[in-house]
KEDRENLO-276597 format. One record per residue (C-alpha): residue in three letters; x, y, z. Coordinates in nm, 4 decimals. Example, Ala and Ser with C-alpha at 12.3 -4.5 7.8 and 13.67 -1.06 7.14 Angstrom:
BEGIN
NODE  aa        u        v        w
NODE ALA   1.2300  -0.4500   0.7800
NODE SER   1.3670  -0.1060   0.7140
//
This chain:
BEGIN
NODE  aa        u        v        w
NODE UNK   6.6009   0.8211   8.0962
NODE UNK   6.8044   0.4753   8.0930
NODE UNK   7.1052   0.6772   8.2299
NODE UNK   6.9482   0.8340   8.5136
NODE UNK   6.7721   0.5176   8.5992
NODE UNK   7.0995   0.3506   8.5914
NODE UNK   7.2722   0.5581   8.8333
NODE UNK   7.0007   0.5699   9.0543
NODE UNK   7.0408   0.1760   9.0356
NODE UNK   7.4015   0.1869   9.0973
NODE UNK   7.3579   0.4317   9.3863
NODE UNK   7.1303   0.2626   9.5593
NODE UNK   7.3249  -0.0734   9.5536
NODE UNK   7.6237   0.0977   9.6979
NODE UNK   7.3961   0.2255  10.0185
NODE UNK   7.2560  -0.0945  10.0227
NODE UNK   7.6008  -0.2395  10.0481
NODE UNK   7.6987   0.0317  10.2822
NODE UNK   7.4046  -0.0397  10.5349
NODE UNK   7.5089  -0.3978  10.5222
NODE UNK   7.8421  -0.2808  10.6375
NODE UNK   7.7194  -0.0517  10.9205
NODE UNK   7.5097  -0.3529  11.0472
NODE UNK   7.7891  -0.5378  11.0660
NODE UNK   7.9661  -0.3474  11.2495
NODE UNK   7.6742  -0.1953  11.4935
NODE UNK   7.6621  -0.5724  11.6039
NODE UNK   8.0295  -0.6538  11.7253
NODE UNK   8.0038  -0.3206  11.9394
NODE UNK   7.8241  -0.2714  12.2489
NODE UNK   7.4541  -0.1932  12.3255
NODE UNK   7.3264   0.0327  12.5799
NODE UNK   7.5014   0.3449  12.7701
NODE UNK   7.7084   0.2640  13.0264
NODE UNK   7.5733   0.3547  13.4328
NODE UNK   7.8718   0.4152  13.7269
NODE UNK   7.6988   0.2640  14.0733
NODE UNK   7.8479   0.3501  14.4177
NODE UNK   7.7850   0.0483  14.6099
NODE UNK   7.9443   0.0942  14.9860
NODE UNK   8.2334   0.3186  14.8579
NODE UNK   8.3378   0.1168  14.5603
NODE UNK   8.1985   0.2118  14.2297
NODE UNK   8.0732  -0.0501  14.0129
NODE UNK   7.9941  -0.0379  13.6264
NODE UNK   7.6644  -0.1826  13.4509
NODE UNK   7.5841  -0.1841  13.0473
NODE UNK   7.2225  -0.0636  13.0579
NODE UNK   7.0270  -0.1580  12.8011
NODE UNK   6.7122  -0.2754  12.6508
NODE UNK   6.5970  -0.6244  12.5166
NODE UNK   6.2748  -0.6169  12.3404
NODE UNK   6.0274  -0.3850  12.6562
NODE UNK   6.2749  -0.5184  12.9223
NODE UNK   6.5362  -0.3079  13.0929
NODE UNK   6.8643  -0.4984  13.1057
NODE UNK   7.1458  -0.4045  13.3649
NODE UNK   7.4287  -0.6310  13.2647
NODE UNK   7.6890  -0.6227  13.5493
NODE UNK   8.0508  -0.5381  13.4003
NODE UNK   8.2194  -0.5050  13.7576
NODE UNK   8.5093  -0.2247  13.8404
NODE UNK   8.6963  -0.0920  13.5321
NODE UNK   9.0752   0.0168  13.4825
NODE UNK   9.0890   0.3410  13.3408
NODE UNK   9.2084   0.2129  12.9878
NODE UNK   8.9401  -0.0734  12.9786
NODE UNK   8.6562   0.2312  13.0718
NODE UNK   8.7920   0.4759  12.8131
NODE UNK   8.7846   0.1897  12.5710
NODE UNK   8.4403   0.0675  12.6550
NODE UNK   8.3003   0.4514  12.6492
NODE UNK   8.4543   0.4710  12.3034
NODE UNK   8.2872   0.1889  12.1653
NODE UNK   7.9467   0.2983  12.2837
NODE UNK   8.0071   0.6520  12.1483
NODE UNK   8.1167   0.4857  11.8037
NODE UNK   7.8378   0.2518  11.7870
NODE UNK   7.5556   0.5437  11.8604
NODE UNK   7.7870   0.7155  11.5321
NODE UNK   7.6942   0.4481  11.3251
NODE UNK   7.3095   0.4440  11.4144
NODE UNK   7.2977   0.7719  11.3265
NODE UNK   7.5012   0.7137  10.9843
NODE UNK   7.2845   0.3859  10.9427
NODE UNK   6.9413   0.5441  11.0035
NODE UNK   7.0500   0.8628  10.7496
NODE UNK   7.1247   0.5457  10.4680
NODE UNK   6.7695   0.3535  10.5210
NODE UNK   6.6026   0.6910  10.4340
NODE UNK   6.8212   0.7246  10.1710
NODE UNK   6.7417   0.4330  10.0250
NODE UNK   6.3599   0.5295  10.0345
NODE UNK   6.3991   0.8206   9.8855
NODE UNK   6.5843   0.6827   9.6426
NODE UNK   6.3582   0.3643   9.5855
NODE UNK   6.0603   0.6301   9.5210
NODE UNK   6.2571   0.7725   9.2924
NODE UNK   6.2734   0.4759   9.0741
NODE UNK   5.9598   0.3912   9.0838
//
């Protein structure tokens, strides 16, 4: 029984450490989905998002193609790691059941 309660120990210290990580890197990425405006012919580009129960449309102006691509593919990339995140924390309830 010490065994098994050791790995379970040792497995849920590395998704402990591995939600850490995700954090870490959910916060230098972007928030929000990204919303194209056509404002008197010119299209304009605002990072929707929410802070706390309050809509936020943060004005990002007229993108370059590479600078859009780029910002879409953080966005995507950060709504992977949600996912991957919020698949760890139950993980890691399962897991702390489990030991008790």
């Amino acid at each position: 029984m010490k065994i098994l309660n050791g790995v379970l120990n040792e497995e849920l210290d590395r998704l402990n450490q591995l939600k850490k990580n995700y954090e870490k890197q959910i916060a230098k990425l972007p928030k929000g989905s990204l919303i194209r405006k056509n404002i008197k012919g010119n299209i304009y580009y605002y990072l929707n998002y929410r802070q706390e129960k309050k809509k936020i449309f943060k004005y990002i102006g007229k993108l370059p193609g590479k600078e859009l691509e780029n910002l879409l593919d953080k966005i995507e990339e950060r709504r992977k790691l949600e996912k991957l995140n919020k698949q760890v924390k139950k993980d890691i309830k399962k897991l702390e059941k489990m030991i008790k």
